[in-house]
N, C-alpha and C positions, 0 to 999 in steps of 0.2 A: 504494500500500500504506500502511497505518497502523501506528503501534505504540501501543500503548495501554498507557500508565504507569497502575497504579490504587495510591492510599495509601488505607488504612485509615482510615474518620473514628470507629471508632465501637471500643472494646476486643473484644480477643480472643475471648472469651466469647459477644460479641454478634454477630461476625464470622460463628463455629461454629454459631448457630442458621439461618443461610443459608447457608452450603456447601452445604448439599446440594442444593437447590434452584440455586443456582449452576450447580453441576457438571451441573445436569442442560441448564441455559442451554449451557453451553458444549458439553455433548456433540452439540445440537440444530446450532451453530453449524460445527461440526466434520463434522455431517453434509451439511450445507447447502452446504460446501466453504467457507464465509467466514473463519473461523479457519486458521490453518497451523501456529501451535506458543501453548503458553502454560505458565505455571506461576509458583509463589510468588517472590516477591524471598525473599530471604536477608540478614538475619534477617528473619521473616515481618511485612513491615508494610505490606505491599498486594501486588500482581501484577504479570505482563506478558502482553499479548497480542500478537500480530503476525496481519496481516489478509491476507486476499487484495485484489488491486485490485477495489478499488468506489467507489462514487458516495459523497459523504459523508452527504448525504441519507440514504441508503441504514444507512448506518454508525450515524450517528444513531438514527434509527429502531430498529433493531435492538437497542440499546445498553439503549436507555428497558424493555428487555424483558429485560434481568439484575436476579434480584432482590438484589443487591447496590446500583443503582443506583438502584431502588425503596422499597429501603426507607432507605437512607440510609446504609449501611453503608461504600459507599467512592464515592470521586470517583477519575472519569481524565482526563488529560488525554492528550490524543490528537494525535500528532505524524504527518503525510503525510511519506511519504520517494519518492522513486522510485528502486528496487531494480535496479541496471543490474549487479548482479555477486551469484552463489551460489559454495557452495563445491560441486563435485562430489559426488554422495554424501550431503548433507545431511540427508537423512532418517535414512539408514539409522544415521549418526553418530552421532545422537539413540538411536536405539534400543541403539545398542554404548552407552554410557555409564548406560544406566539401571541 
């Protein structure tokens, strides 16, 4: 699995002209089953992703095809963990806190 740190290279304003386009990357990724959770750091100065297990190749790949990382908007850096403990419940968790 990955987690994928992203910082902001580029102002706020400039971030907001690719969100949406983003969001649409990510909903693509979400259906693909490659993503598992993501959303803004706090205060908003880049992101988090967390990944399903895959190849990094693979990861790679896929990455080059957020137009955030296209156009120059933000850098991540990309940390492999291997996930050997969840919490019970973990989805639905997610959803009780929104």
């Amino acid at each position: 699995m990955f987690l994928l740190l992203s910082r902001y290279l580029k102002p706020a304003a400039e971030v907001d002209r690719h969100l949406e386009a983003h969001r649409a990357f990510l909903d693509r990724q979400y259906a693909a089953g490659t993503f598992i959770v993501s959303g803004p750091l706090v205060p908003r100065t880049g992101g988090v992703i967390v990944t399903a297990d895959l190849p990094r190749e693979q990861l790679d790949a896929i990455m080059q095809d957020d137009p955030f990382v296209r156009e120059g908007v933000s850098a991540y850096e990309i940390l492999e963990f291997a996930a050997t403990k969840r919490a019970e419940g973990f989805l639905a968790a997610l959803e009780a806190n929104r």
